[in-house]
Structures are given as C-alpha cells and as structure tokens.
C-alpha positions as CSV (number, residue, x, y, z in Angstrom):
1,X,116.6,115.5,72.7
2,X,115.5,116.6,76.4
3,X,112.0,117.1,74.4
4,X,111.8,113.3,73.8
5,X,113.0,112.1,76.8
6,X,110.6,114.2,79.1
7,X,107.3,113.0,76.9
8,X,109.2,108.9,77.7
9,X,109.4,109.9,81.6
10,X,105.5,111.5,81.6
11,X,104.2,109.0,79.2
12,X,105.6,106.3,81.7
13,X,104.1,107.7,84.8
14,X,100.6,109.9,83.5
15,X,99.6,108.5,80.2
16,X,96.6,111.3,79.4
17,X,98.8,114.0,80.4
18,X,101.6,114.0,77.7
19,X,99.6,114.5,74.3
20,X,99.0,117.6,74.9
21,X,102.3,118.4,75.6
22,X,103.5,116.1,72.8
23,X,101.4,117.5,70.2
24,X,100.0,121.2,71.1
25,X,103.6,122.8,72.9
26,X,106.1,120.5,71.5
27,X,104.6,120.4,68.1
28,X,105.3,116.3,67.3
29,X,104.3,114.8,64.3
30,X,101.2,112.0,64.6
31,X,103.8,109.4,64.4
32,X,106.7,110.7,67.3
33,X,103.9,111.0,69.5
34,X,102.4,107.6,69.1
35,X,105.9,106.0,69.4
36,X,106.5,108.4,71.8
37,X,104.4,107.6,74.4
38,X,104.0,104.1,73.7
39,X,107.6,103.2,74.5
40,X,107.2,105.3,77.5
41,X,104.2,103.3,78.8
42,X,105.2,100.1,77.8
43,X,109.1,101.1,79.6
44,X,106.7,102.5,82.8
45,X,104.1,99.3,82.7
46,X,107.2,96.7,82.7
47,X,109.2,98.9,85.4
48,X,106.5,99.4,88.0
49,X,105.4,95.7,87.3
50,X,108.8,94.5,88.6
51,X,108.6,97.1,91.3
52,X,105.1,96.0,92.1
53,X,106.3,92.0,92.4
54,X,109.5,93.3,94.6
55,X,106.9,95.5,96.7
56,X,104.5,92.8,97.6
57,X,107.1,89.9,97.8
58,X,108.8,92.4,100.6
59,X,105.7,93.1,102.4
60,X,104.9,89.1,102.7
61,X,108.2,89.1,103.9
62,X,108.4,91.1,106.1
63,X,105.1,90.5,107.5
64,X,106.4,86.6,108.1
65,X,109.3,88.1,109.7
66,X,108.6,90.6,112.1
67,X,105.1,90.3,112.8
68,X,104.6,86.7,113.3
69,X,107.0,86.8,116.6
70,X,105.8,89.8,118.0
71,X,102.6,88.6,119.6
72,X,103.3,85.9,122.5
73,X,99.3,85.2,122.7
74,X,98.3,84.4,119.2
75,X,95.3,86.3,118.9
76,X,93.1,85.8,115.1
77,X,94.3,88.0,112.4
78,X,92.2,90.8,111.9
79,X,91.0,92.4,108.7
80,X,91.6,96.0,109.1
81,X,89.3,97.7,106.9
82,X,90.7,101.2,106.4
83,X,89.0,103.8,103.4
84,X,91.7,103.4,101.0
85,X,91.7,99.6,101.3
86,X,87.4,99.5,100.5
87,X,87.9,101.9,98.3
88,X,90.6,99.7,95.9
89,X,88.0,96.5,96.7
90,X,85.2,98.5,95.6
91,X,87.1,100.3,92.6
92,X,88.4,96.3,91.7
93,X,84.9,94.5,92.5
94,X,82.8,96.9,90.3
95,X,85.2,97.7,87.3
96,X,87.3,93.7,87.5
97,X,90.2,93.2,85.1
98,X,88.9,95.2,81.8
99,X,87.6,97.9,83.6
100,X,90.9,98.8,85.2
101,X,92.7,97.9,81.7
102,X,90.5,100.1,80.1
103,X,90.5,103.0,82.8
104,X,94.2,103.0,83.5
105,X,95.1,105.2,80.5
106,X,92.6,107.9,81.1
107,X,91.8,108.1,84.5
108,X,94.5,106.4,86.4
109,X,97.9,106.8,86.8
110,X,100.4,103.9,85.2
111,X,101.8,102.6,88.1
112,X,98.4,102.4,90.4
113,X,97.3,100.2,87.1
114,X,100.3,98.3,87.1
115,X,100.1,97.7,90.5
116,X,96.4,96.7,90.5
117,X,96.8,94.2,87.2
118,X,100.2,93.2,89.2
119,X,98.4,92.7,92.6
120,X,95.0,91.2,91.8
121,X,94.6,89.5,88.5
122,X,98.5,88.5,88.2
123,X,96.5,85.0,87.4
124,X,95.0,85.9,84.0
125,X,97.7,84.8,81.6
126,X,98.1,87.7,79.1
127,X,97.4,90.5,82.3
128,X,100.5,93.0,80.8
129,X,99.8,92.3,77.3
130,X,96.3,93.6,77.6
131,X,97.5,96.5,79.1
132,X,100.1,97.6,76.6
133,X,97.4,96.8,73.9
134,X,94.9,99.8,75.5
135,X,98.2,102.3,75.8
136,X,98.3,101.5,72.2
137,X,94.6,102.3,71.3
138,X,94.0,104.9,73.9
139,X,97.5,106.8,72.2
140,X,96.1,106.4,68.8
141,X,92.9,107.9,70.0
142,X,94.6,110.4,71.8
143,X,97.0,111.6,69.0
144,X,94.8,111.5,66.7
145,X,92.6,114.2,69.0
146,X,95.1,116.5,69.7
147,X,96.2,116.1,66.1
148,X,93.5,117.5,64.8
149,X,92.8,120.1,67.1
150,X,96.4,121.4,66.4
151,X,96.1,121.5,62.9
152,X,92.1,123.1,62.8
153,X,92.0,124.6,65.8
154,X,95.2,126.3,66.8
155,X,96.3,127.2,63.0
C-alpha cells in the first residue's frame, strides 16, 4: 500500500523519475505502472493547475494592492528583465505550446509544466487535456522500456 501511494506522490511531481522505481525496485506489472503513474500525473497536473490559477490571481492582487499606492510620483512601469524571467521567455518562445507539452514529461518537472501551460497558453482550449494525453504516451513509452529491460536485462 505505501508502495502505491509513493509511485502516486512521485508520479505527480517528477514524471521520468518513477518507472524505474515502479518497474526495476518495486517490481509492478506493465499495467500498475501505467495506471500508476498516470493517476498520479493527471492528480499532480489538476492540483498544481488550481495552485497555479490561485498563485497568479494572488500575485495580480497583490500587486494592485500594495504596489500601486506605494509610489506618490507615478513613474512608468519597468520591465525587469532578470535571468530566470529570459530564460522561461526563451524556453516558451523557442519550444511554444507542443514543445513544452511534449518536454514536460521527460525533462521538466510537473508543476513547472503546469504552471507554464497554466500561465502562458491558458487561451488554447484543450491546454490540460493535451497534457494528460503526453503523460499517457510518454508512460506507455516509459513502461514499456523499463519493462523490458526488467524482464531481459535484469533476469
């Protein structure tokens, strides 16, 4: 039981990290594994979603609250441009919507996807579908991987 809840708490948060776990120490059928992690990352994509939407709603907030009365001369917003902030433009700019639906399973974390799709393309209608439809694929890739190398490899 703790087995299958830990591979539901990774599988929510790092995606590529709980197949081997799943499959090569925990020793999970194809199937658990699939199911597995899918119901993690689909429970992780629609939790840090919802956290996402609270996050930014509560920084426009509090932006409009707090730092809209503090200056007395209204001097022009500036842009800061700090190395994380070019770095997520770049990273959005050069991979868009697909790239970052694609990439989110294997290279970056759930919620920095989440928060991304959530953030920047919460205008594309089917945004979180798409995104549980690549856990999907990317687990059946990734089980079926690990799969085999338990059963050739490590037998």
């Amino acid at each position: 039981m703790i087995k299958y809840l830990f591979v539901l708490l990774l599988s929510s948060v790092k995606f590529a990290f709980t197949f081997p776990l799943a499959v090569l120490e925990y020793h999970f059928s194809f199937w658990e594994t699939v199911v597995l992690c899918n119901i993690g990352a689909i429970a992780g994509i629609i939790f840090f979603s919802q956290l996402s939407k609270y996050m930014v709603d509560f920084y426009k907030f509090m932006k409009r609250r707090y730092l809209s009365n503090i200056s007395i001369i209204n001097f022009p917003e500036r842009k800061y441009n700090t190395k994380k902030k070019r770095r997520l433009i770049r990273f959005k700019k050069s991979y868009g919507f697909w790239g970052i639906v694609l990439l989110t399973p294997l290279f970056i974390s759930t919620p920095i996807g989440t928060f991304l799709i959530v953030r920047y393309f919460k205008s594309q209608k089917y945004a979180l579908l798409t995104l549980f439809v690549s856990h999907v694929v990317w687990s059946i890739a990734y089980a079926s991987i690990f799969s085999f190398a338990d059963q050739s490899i490590f037998s």
